[in-house]
N, C-alpha and C positions, 0 to 999 in steps of 0.2 A: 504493500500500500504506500509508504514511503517514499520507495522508486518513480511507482505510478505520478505519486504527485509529483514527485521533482521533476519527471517528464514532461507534465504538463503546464508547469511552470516556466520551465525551460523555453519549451517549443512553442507556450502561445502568449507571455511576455516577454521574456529575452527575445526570443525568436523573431517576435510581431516589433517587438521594437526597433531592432537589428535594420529590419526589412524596410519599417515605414523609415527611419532615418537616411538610411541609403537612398529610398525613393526621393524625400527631400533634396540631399545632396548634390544627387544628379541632376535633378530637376534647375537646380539654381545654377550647375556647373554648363548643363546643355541649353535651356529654355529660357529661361530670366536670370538674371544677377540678382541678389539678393542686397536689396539697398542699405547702405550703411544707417543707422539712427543717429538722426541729430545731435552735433556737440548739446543741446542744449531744448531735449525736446519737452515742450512747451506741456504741463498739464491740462486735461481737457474740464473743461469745466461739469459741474455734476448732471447738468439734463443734455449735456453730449454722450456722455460715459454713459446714461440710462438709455437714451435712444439707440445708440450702438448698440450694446449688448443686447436688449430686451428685443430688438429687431432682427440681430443674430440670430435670436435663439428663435423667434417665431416664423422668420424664412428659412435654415435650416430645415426645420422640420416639416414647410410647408411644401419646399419642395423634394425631402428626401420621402416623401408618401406614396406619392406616384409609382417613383423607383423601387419601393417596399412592394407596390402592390404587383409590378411588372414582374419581381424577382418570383413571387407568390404564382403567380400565371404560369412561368418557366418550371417550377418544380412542382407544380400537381403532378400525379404519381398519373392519372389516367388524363389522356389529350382528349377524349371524345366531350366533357365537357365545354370546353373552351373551343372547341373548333367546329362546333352546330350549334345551331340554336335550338332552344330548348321545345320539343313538341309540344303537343297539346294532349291529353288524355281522351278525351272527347272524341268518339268514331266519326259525328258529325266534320270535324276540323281537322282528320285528319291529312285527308286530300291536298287543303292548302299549307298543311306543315308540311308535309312532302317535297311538294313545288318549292317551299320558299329554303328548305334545307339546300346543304350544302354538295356535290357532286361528292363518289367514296375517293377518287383520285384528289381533291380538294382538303377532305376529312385527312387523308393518308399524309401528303405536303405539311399541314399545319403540323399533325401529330408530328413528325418528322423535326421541321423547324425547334417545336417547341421543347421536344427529346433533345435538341445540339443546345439550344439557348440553358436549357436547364442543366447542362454537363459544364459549358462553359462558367456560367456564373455561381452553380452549385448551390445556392440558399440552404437545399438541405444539411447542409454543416452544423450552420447555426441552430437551425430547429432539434439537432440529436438533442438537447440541450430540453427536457421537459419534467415535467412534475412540477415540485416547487424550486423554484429557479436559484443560483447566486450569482453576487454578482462575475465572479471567472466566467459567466456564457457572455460579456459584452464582450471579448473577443475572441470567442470560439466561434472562428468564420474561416472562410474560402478566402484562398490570396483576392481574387476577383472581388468578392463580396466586400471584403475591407476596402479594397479600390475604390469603389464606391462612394462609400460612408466618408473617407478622405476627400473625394473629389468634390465632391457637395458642400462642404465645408470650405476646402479652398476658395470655389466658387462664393458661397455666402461671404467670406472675409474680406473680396473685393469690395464689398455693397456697402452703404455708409447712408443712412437717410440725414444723416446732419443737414446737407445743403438746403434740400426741401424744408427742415424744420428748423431753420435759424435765415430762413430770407424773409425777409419783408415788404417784397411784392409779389410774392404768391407764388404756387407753382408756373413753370414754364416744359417746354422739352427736355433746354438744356440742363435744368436742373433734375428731370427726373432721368436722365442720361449718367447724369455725374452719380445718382444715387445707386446706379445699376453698377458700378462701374470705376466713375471718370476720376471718384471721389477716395480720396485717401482715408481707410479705414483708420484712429488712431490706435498708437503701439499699445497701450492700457486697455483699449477695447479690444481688440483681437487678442489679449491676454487672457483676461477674464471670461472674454469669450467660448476659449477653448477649457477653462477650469471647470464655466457652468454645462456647457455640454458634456463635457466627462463623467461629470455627476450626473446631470440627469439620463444620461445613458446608463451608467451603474445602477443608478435606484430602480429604473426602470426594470433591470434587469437583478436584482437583488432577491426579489421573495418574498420580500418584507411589509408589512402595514404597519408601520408604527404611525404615531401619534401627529409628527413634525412633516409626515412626506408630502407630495405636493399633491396628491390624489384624495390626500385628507383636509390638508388648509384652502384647497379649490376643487372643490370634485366636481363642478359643473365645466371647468376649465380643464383641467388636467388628470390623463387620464393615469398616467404614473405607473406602479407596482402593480396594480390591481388588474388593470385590463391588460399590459404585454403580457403577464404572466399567462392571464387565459389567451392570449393571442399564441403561447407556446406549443400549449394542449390541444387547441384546437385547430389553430392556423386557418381558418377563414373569417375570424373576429378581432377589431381593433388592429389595423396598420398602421396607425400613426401612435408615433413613439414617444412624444410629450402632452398632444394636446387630446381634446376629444371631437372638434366642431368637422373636421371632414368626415371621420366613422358616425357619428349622428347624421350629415347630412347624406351621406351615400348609403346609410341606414348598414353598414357593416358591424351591426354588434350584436350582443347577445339577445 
């Protein structure tokens, strides 16, 4: 048992670290230069630092949902879901389910497609990971799957809503340009930024209900410990990882 864990320990921290560092490295050695910080950088004031982060964390997650639910489409164990449409029960309707169904060379392609997308991205890694969860399953994943989770993040750290919310003539293009983008994230916000998402990726992934979690001091907000947990067990309920308002509105819960 001992071995066991130092194994796992080994191979999916050291290991996972190892891997995303290098990725960084190179990244900045081949792709971008990695900007030096200011002799003298200037502290952000408190409603820059709030809207950075608190906008970090709700675009993060707004758009890693999607990619959760794509990864979910690739490893269903049966393609015939996902690649017709669902009949009707009814002998009357069943004529025009027929017709509107998909050709079996059609059915065959997708199932196909969707067998490569699910080998290459793997999701099922992460999911071995069930019952009552801790937090060691935030990075029991597929090199791919972790890809992911990093590049979405990268992505979000570009994005900066400051400009929009400290102009005083109102939105423009260029200002919602620079938000996307144009706009230098500060170095304290993209700090904390990456502390608060660690954590609520762990708590998420922890098992835990206690008292302080964020599924308990906002449960109409935040879905937390509580629902990824059952999202483990069941895997078609709750893919979004911090919040609750797209599975209520896509009606993805229990």
């Amino acid at each position: 048992a001992l071995f066991r864990s130092l194994n796992f320990f080994l191979w999916t921290k050291v290991g996972g670290s190892a891997v995303y560092l290098f990725a960084i490295a190179t990244y900045h050695e081949l792709v971008r230069a990695k900007p030096a910080l200011a002799a003298a950088d200037a502290p952000p004031s408190a409603a820059r630092l709030a809207a950075e982060v608190s906008f970090g964390i709700v675009l993060y997650d707004f758009l890693f949902t999607p990619v959760h639910i794509f990864l979910h489409w690739c490893s269903k164990s049966s393609a015939e879901d996902a690649c017709s449409p669902s009949s009707s029960s009814s002998s009357s309707s069943s004529s025009s389910s027929s017709s509107s169904s998909f050709s079996p060379a059609a059915r065959a392609a997708c199932k196909q497609l969707r067998s490569a997308l699910g080998r290459i991205f793997n999701h099922r890694v992460h999911h071995e990971m069930k019952g009552t969860l801790a937090a060691g399953a935030t990075v029991h994943h597929s090199l791919v799957d972790g890809f992911l989770q990093v590049a979405v993040n990268v992505v979000v750290q570009q994005c900066s809503p400051w400009p929009l919310c400290s102009s005083s003539s109102g939105p423009s293009t260029q200002l919602m340009l620079d938000c996307l983008g144009g706009c230098s994230k500060h170095t304290l916000s993209r700090f904390l930024h990456n502390i608060f998402v660690t954590y609520l990726l762990c708590e998420a992934h922890s098992g835990y209900d206690l008292p302080w979690m964020t599924h308990r001091i906002w449960p109409r907000i935040c879905g937390g410990a509580r629902r990824h947990n059952a999202h483990h067990n069941k895997g078609n309920v709750y893919f979004q990882q911090f919040f609750c308002y797209i599975d209520d509105f896509l009606g993805t819960v229990e």
